[in-house]
C-alpha positions in Angstrom: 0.0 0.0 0.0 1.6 3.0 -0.9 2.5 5.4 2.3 0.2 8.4 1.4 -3.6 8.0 1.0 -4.2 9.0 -2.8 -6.6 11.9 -2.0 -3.9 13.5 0.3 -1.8 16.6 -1.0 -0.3 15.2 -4.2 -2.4 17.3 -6.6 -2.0 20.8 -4.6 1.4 20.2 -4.8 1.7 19.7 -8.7 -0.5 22.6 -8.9 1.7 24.8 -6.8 4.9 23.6 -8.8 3.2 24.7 -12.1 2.2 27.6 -10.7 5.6 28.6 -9.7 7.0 27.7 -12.9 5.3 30.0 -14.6 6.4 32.9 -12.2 9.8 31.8 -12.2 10.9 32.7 -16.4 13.2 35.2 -17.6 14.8 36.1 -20.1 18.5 37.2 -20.8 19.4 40.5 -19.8 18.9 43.1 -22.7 17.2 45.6 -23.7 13.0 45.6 -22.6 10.7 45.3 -25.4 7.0 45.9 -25.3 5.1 42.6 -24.0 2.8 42.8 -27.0 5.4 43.2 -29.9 7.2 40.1 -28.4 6.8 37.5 -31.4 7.1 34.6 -28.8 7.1 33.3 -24.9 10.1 34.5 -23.3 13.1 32.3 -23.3 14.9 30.7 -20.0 18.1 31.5 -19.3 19.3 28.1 -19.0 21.9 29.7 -15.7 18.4 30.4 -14.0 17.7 27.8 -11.6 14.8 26.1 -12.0 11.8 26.2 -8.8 12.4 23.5 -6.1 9.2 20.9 -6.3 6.9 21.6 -3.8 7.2 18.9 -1.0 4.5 17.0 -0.2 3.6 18.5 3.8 3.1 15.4 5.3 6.7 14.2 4.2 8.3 17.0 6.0 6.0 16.6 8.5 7.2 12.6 8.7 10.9 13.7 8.9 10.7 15.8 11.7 8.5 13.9 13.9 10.5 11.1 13.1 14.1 13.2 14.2 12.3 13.7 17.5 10.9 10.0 18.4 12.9 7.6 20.6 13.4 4.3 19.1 11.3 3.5 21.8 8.2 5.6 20.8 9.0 4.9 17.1 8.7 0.8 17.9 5.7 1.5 19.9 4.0 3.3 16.8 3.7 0.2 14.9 1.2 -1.5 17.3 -2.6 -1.5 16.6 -3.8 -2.9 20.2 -7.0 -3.5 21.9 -8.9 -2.2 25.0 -12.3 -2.8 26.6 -14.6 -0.4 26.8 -17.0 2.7 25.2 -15.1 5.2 27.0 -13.1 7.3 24.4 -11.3 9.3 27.1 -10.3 6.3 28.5 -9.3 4.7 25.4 -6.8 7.7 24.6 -5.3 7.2 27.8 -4.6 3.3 27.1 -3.1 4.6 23.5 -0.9 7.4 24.8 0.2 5.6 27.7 2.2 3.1 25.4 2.6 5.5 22.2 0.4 3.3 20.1 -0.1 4.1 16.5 -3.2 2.4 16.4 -6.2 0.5 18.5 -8.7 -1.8 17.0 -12.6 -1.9 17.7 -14.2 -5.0 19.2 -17.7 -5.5 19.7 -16.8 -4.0 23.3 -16.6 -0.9 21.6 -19.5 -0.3 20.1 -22.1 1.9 22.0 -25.9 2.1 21.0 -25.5 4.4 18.3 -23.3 6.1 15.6 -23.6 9.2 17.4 -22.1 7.9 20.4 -19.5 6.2 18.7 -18.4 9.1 16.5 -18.1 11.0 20.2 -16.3 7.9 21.0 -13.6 7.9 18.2 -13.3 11.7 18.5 -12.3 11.8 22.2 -9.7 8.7 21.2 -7.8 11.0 18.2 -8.1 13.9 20.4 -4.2 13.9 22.1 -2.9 14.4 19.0 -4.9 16.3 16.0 -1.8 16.1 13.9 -1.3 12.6 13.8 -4.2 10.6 15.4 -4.0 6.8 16.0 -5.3 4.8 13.3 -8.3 3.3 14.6 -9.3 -0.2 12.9 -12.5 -2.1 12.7 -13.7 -5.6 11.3 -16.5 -4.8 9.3 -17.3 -7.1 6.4 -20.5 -7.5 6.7 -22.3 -10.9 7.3 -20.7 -13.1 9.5 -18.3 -10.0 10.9 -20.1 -7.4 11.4 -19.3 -5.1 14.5 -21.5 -2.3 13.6 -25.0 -3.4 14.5 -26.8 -0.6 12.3 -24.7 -1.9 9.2 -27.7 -3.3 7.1 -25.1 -4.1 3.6 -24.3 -7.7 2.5 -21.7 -9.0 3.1 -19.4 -11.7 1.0 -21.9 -15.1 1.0 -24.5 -12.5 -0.8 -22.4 -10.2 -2.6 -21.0 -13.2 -4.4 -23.7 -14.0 -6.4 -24.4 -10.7 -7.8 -22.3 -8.3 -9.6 -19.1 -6.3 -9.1 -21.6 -2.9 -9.4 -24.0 -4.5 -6.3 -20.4 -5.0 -4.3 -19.0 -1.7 -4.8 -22.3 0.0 -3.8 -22.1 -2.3 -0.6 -18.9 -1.2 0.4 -19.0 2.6 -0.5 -22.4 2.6 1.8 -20.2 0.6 4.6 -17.3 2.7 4.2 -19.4 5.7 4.6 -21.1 4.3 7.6 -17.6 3.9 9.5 -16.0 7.2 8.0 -19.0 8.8 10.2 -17.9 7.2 12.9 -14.4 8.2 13.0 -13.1 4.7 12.0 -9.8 4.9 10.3 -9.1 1.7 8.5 -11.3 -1.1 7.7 -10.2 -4.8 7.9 -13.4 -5.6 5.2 -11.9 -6.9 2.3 -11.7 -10.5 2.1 -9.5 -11.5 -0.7 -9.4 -14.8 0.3 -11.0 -17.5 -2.8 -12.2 -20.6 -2.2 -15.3 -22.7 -3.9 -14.8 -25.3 -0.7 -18.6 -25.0 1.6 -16.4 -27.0 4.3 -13.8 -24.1 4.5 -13.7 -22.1 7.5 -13.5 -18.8 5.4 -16.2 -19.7 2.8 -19.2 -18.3 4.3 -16.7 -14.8 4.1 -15.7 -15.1 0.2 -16.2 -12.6 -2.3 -15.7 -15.4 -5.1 -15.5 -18.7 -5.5 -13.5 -19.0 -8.5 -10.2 -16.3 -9.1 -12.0 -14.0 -12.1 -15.0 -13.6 -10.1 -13.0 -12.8 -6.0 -10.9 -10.3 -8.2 -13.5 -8.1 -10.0 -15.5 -8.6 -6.6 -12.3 -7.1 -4.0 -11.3 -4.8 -6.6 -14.9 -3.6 -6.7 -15.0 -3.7 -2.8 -11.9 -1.4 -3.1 -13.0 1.2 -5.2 -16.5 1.3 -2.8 -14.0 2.4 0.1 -12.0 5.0 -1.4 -11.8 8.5 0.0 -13.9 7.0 3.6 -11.8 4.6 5.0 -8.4 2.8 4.4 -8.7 -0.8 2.3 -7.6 -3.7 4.1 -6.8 -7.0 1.5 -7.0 -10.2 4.1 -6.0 -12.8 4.7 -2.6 -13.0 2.6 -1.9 -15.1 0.7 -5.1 -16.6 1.1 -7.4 -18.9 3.3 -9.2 -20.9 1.1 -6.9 -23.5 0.4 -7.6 -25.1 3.7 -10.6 -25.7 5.5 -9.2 -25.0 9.1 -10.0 -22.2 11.2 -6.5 -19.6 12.2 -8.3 -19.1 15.4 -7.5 -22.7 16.7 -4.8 -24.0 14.6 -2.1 -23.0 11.9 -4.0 -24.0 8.3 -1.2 -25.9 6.1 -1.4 -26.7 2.7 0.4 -28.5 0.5 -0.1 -26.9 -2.5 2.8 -26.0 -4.9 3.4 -21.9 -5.6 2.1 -22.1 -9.1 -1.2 -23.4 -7.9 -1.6 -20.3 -5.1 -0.3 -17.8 -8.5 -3.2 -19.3 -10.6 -6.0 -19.7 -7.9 -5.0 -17.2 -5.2 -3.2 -14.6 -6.2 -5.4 -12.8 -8.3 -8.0 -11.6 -5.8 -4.9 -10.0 -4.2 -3.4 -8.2 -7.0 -6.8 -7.5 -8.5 -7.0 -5.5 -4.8 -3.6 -3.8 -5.1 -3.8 -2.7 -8.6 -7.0 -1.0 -7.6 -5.4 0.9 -4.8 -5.9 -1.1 -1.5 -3.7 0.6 1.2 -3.3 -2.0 3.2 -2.5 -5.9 3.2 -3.2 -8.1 6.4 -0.7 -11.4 6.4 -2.6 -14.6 7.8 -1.2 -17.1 10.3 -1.2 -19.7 7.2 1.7 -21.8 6.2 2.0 -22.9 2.5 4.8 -25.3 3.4 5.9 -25.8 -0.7 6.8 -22.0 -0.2 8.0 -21.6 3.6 7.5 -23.3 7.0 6.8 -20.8 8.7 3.7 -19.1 9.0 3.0 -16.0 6.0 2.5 -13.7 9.0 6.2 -14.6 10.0 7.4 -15.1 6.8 9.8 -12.7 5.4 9.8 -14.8 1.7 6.0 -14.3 1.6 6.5 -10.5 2.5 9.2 -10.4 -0.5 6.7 -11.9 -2.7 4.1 -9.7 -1.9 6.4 -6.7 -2.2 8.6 -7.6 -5.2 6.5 -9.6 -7.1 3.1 -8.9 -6.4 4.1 -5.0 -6.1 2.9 -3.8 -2.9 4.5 -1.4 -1.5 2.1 0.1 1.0 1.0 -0.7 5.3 1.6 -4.3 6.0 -0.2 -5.9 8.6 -0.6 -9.5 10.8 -3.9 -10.9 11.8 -4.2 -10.7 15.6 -0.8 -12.4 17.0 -3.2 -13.5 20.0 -4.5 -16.3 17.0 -0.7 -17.6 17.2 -0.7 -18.1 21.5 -4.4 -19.5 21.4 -3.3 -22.3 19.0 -1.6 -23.4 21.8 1.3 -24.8 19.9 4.5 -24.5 22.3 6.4 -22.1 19.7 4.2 -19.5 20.1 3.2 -18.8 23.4 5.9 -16.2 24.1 3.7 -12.9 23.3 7.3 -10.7 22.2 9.1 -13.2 20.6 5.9 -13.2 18.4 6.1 -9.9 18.1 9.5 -9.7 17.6 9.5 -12.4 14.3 6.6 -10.6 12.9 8.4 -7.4 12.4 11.4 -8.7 11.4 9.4 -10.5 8.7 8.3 -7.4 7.1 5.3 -6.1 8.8 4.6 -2.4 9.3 2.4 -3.3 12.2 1.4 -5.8 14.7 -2.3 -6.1 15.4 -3.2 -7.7 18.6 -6.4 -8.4 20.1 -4.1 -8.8 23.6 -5.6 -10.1 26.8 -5.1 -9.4 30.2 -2.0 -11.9 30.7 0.4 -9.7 27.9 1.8 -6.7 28.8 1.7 -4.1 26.2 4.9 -2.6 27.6 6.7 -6.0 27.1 5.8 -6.4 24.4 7.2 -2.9 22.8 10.3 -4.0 25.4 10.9 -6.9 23.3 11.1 -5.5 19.7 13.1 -2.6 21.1 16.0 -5.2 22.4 16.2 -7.1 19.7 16.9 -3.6 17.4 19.5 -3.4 20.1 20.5 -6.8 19.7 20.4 -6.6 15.7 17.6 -8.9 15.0 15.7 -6.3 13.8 17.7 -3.4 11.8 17.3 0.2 13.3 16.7 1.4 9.4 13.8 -0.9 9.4 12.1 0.6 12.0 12.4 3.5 11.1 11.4 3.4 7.5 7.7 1.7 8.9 7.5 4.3 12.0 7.8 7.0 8.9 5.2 4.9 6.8 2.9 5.3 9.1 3.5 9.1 10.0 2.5 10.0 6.9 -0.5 7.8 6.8 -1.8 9.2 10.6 -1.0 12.6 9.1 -2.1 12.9 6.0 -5.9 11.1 7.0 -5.9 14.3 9.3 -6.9 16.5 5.6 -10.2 14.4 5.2 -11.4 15.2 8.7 
């Protein structure tokens, strides 16, 4: 996902470059002439120096929040966390107490009404109006849906009608939670699978890899301009019928198979402008052993190959602990392996045994250790700067 929204400040700035340009000519000295017996435009001296492009605001704005965070407040950035509760003054206070870039809505967050939620997100951005946490949702519709006033489809209807009935879905939704002060929208399932016994295929938006793509990249272009696109759950659920919740789905099946039948719901997604890409806890053990959400090959793949180059995400890393395989039950070192994979951010539905502090603790030792390189950090704390900032121009 690319690091600024597309509707941020990109156009003012071309327009203020070509307006400068057309101050800026000269010609060589001599002698004046009238304006209206000059036969043509006037020439630039090629020793004048041409106008400096106008930088984009929340770029410079990136670089010098970034020259003033710790490494401590810039590791603690790329969390999204979770905490009980319909209290956004109290919610604030759990974000700024740990420097959190971001804090995800559960159905213990959702008052009565879309008023009292909009109060709600309003009084959690309100430390900072220059940079607000991003604040997350599920809302898919169907099966996950947070937002009990959310009356659109979600993807066991959508399916079976067009890619027009999809995007109208998802603009309506998108609308719906840009109201309510919701940032980011974990909606799109990209996911493809024509399995009934699959624990995803109730969520689908397609059952065979033409008909998820034109559906996600439809879903896509419903949310643009209201919220942030979220593509889950990469590189794709349906080739097993396990649930992520319980266990770690494997598959067997070979990397072309996942190009011809998985991929293209994805990149349909991306080349439509999704900002986002959540990683599953999935292995596809003919590609790596280890989980995609740990998997620094899958992240290459989805960068170099696939051509993504915006906000990574994992699924909650709480999924990972509750499997209760004996490999993941250490919260940081979780943490810890999905950064160095190639997340930007960690999303983590945490409960009242994990210490958000430790687990910020843990990523900042092993940067000191060299596990994690100090550059990396850095270039994802940035990321997400100017995502937080630049979202502050819609509001």
């Amino acid at each position: 996902m690319r690091t600024t929204r597309r509707w941020a400040t990109a156009g003012v700035a071309a327009a203020l470059a070509v307006t400068a340009a057309g101050l800026v000519g000269c010609t060589a000295p001599g002698p004046a002439r009238p304006a209206a017996s000059a036969p043509h435009a006037p020439v630039r001296d090629s020793a004048t120096p041409s106008p400096a492009p106008t930088r984009d605001p929340a770029e410079a704005f990136a670089d010098q929040r970034l020259a003033n965070m710790t490494l401590r407040q810039k590791v603690a950035s790329l969390f999204m966390l979770h905490a009980g509760g319909t209290d956004g003054a109290a919610l604030r206070g759990f974000s700024d107490r740990y420097g959190l870039g971001g804090l995800i809505l559960m159905g213990d967050n959702i008052p009565a009404s879309p008023e009292a939620l909009a109060g709600q997100t309003a009084a959690m951005r309100a430390s900072d109006p220059t940079m607000p946490p991003l604040i997350g949702i599920d809302e898919e519709g169907g099966d996950v849906t947070r937002l009990p006033w959310d009356g659109q489809p979600g993807g066991e209807e959508l399916r079976g009608g067009s890619p027009d009935a999809t995007r109208a879905a998802f603009s309506a939704r998108a609308a719906l939670l840009k109201q309510a002060g919701v940032s980011l929208n974990f909606g799109v399932v990209a996911d493809m699978t024509a399995d009934p016994s699959s624990f995803i295929s109730d969520r689908v938006l397609g059952t065979d890899p033409a008909g998820a793509a034109d559906r996600v990249a439809a879903a896509v272009a419903g949310e643009r301009g209201s919220v942030l696109s979220t593509l889950k759950h990469f590189p794709g659920h349906g080739e097993t019928d396990a649930d992520s919740h319980l266990t770690v789905p494997t598959t067997t099946v070979s990397r072309a198979q996942w190009e011809a039948r998985d991929l293209p719901p994805f990149r349909a997604g991306v080349d439509a402008g999704a900002e986002v890409v959540m990683f599953g806890h999935l292995v596809y053990s003919q590609v790596d052993a280890a989980p995609a959400s740990l998997s620094p090959t899958w992240h290459r793949i989805l960068r170099d190959e696939v051509g993504f180059h915006g906000i990574t995400i994992t699924d909650d890393l709480r999924m990972l602990q509750d499997t209760g395989l004996p490999q993941y039950q250490d919260a940081g070192a979780n943490a810890v392996a999905a950064i160095a994979a190639g997340n930007t951010m960690v999303l983590m539905v945490q409960g009242a045994d994990t210490d958000p502090a430790a687990l910020i603790d843990a990523v900042v030792a092993a940067v000191g250790d060299g596990r994690i390189p100090v550059e990396q950090i850095d270039a994802d704390a940035r990321a997400l700067i100017v995502l937080r900032h630049s979202m502050t121009k819609e509001e």
